[in-house]
Steps between C-alpha positions, in 0.01 A plus 500: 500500500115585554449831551383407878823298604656806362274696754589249790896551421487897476306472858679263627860679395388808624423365851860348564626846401305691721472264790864318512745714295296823612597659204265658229303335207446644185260330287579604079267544241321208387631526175865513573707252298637262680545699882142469732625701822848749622627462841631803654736406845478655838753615736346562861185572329608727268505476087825449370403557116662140444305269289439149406238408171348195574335250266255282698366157371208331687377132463530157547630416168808730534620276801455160283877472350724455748895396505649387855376803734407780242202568276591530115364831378523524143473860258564599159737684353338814471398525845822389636668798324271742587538382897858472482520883330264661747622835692396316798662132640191269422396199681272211435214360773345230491188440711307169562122601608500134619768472770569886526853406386650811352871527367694740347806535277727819340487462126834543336762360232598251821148388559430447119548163412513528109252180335456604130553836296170596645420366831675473854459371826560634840525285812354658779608310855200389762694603791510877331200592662318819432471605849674758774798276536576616100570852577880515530495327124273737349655771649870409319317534181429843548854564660281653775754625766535769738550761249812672696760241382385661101614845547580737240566779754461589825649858516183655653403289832208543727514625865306449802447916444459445120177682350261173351354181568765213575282287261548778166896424518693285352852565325456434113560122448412278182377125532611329200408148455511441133109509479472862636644793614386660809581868540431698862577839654383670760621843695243498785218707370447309106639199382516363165456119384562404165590200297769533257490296148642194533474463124497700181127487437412565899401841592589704818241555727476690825274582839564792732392480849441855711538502904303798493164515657225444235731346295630209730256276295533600209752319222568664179622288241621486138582381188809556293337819307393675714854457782712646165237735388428633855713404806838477292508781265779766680519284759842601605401882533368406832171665671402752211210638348642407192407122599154397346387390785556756695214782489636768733729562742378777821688493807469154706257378276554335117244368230476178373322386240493184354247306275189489676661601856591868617537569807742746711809419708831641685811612365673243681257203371580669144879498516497136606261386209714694260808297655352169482379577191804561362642211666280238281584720165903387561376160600253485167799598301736297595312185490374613148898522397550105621218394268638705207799335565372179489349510162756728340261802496669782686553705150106455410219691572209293658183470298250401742607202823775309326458595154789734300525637226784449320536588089305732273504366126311616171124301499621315190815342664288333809235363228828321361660355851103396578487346133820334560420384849188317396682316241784353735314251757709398788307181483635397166809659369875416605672858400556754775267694366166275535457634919170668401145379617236557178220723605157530379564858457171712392728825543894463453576618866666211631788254501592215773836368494489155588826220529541280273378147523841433490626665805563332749454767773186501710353755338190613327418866421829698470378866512140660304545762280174748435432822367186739619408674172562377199269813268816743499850512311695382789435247786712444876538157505453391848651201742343260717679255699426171384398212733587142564263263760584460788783800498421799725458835339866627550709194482599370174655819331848337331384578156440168470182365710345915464680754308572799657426838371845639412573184302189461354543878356860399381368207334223641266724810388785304485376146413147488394436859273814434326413161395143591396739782247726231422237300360342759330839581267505166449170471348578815269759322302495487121560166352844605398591577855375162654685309213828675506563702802584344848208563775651711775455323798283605771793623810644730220207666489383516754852687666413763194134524617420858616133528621496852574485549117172290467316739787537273735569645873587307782327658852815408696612732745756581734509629898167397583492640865142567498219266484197706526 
């Protein structure tokens, strides 16, 4: 696509939006893989924080392939996957600059039509029509609904003599579609909209909204450092001076004072920040505990958005299970052992565990193993899931398509570091020994294995009840 049919799409996209759907058009970065624009719905004219990423194609030539009533639309792999595993539902438009034909489709594992082990096609129907008369579609992939029927609560309910603006309440609900998680609160003076990960490696995010004259305008967001270093640290000791936020405290009248915004307002404005507040905290939590769940990580500590850490060993015994792993290709060996994928290692940090060619499971990466700093005595190996085209970031977790993290810790202290030993006494008999004596076989030792007298630690532990 030239870069000005690409121009003529954008324009063209934008338009439709604004003129027939009447919602808002967000044109990305030119340099954003793969998504050109994010559509944000409206609900008598207001925002909704509900999105759509939109990939737009422009040109004759993308209209030439055509089967009965659709156009053939065809992608690689790579950009399938990355589509398909987007926070946001994604859909495909095609424009014609010729005819001002312009359709649209939702990208998904039911629109994929698989072609090779690297390319697929999507039909995308003539008579969907990118136009006002799509709205009710678009709106079902965001799961876009009058946000009563998602109620969490609803113990605190706004009169007709209620203190606050009508617009600044709403009970706490979440939106849950699968692509992302929409979080709102509101108590009549401040309300807080958030959206909750929807996967390990997705952060929380946040914007506050004031009623308050001089602040009606104004929206405060952010990012998942500073809501746990700022708005949730002793969040449930209420309106305190002892919150960081929180500056003073005089009468009617209580200090705010967050990154690059201070500003003063009323107790009563204060309490119900502090409640709503605390609100998305429980909220945070508990979605954080289903995604532990998931990938067998509730007795880990995190190590950065979907990363854990999981065993500490001596230097020397990683060097050997990286030695070993780049010996036993899961393209060419038959044992149970060959699952690794050889690296071109400059530094001995890494391992992939990979099926074998073997398998028969759709599978390709099982979990990564890495360590951060490999100049001490000791390292923390750490786990990332592993990934699979074409399967979303949380599905896939049976130990067999992705390890999770619990087995994946069982399996190197009670599998892998035992065999890399077992070898090793193997290799240190005498002549006599190998002639004479029967090899112990590997289950008996491995039930005598003790890694605790080797140094080696596993970072297991139990009642993890807080996250942050």
């Amino acid at each position: 696509m030239s870069d000005n049919n690409g121009r003529i799409g954008v324009s063209r996209v934008q338009s439709l939006v604004y003129e027939e759907l009447m919602w808002i058009f967000r044109e990305q970065a030119i340099d954003d893989y793969g998504i050109d624009a994010h559509i944000e719905i409206r609900n008598s004219g207001r925002a909704t924080g509900q999105l759509i990423a939109v990939q737009i194609k422009s040109g004759v030539s993308y209209f030439r392939e055509i089967k009965e009533n659709s156009i053939v639309f065809r992608s690689d792999a790579r950009h399938l996957s990355y589509w398909i595993n987007h926070s946001l539902p994604v859909i495909i438009i095609l424009y014609n600059p010729d005819t001002t034909e312009c359709i649209w489709e939702y990208i998904n594992m039911d629109t994929a039509v698989k072609v090779s082990d690297t390319n697929y096609k999507i039909l995308i129907s003539r008579e969907n029509i990118f136009n006002g008369n799509a709205k009710v579609k678009l709106e079902q992939l965001t799961s876009y609904s009058d946000p009563s029927t998602y109620l969490i609560s609803s113990e605190k309910k706004m009169t007709d003599n209620s203190t606050g603006n009508k617009d600044m309440y709403i009970d706490e609900i979440i939106l849950n579609n699968g692509y992302q998680c929409y979080y709102s609160y509101g108590l009549g003076l401040v309300r807080i909209e958030a959206y909750l990960p929807v996967s390990i490696e997705q952060s929380l995010s946040c914007c506050i909204t004031f009623q308050q004259a001089g602040l009606s305008d104004c929206m405060i967001t952010f990012d998942e450092d500073l809501i746990e270093n700022i708005l949730f640290t002793d969040c449930d000791k209420g309106l305190t001076e002892e919150r960081k936020f929180i500056t003073y405290i005089d009468d009617d009248k209580v200090g705010i004072d967050f990154p690059n915004n201070r500003f003063v307002i009323d107790v009563e404005t204060a309490q119900q920040l502090c409640e709503i507040i605390k609100g998305l905290h429980k909220s945070y939590l508990k979605r954080k505990q289903e995604l532990y769940s998931i990938i067998g990580a509730s007795d880990f500590k995190e190590e950065g958005n979907g990363k854990f850490k999981i065993i500490r060993v001596p230097i020397n015994i990683w060097i050997e299970m990286v030695d070993f792993a780049q010996e036993h290709d899961h393209s060419y060996g038959n044992t149970k052992w060959d699952i690794f994928h050889p690296l071109n290692l400059y530094r001995k940090d890494h391992i992939i565990i990979y099926k074998n060619h073997l398998d028969k499971v759709k599978a390709d990466v099982l979990v990564e193993l890495y360590v951060r700093d490999i100049s001490g005595n000791f390292v923390d190996i750490v786990w990332k899931a592993g990934n699979t085209p074409l399967t979303s970031k949380m599905d896939g977790f049976d130990n067999l398509i992705k390890w999770k993290v619990n087995y994946t810790h069982d399996w190197i202290l009670n599998e892998f570091i035992p065999y890399i030993f077992y070898l090793n006494m193997q290799d240190k008999r005498n002549n006599f020994e190998k002639l004479f004596k029967n090899r112990i076989k590997f289950e008996e030792f491995k039930d005598k294995f003790n890694y605790s007298l080797y140094n080696i630690e596993s970072l297991a532990y139990k009642n993890n009840v807080t996250l942050l």
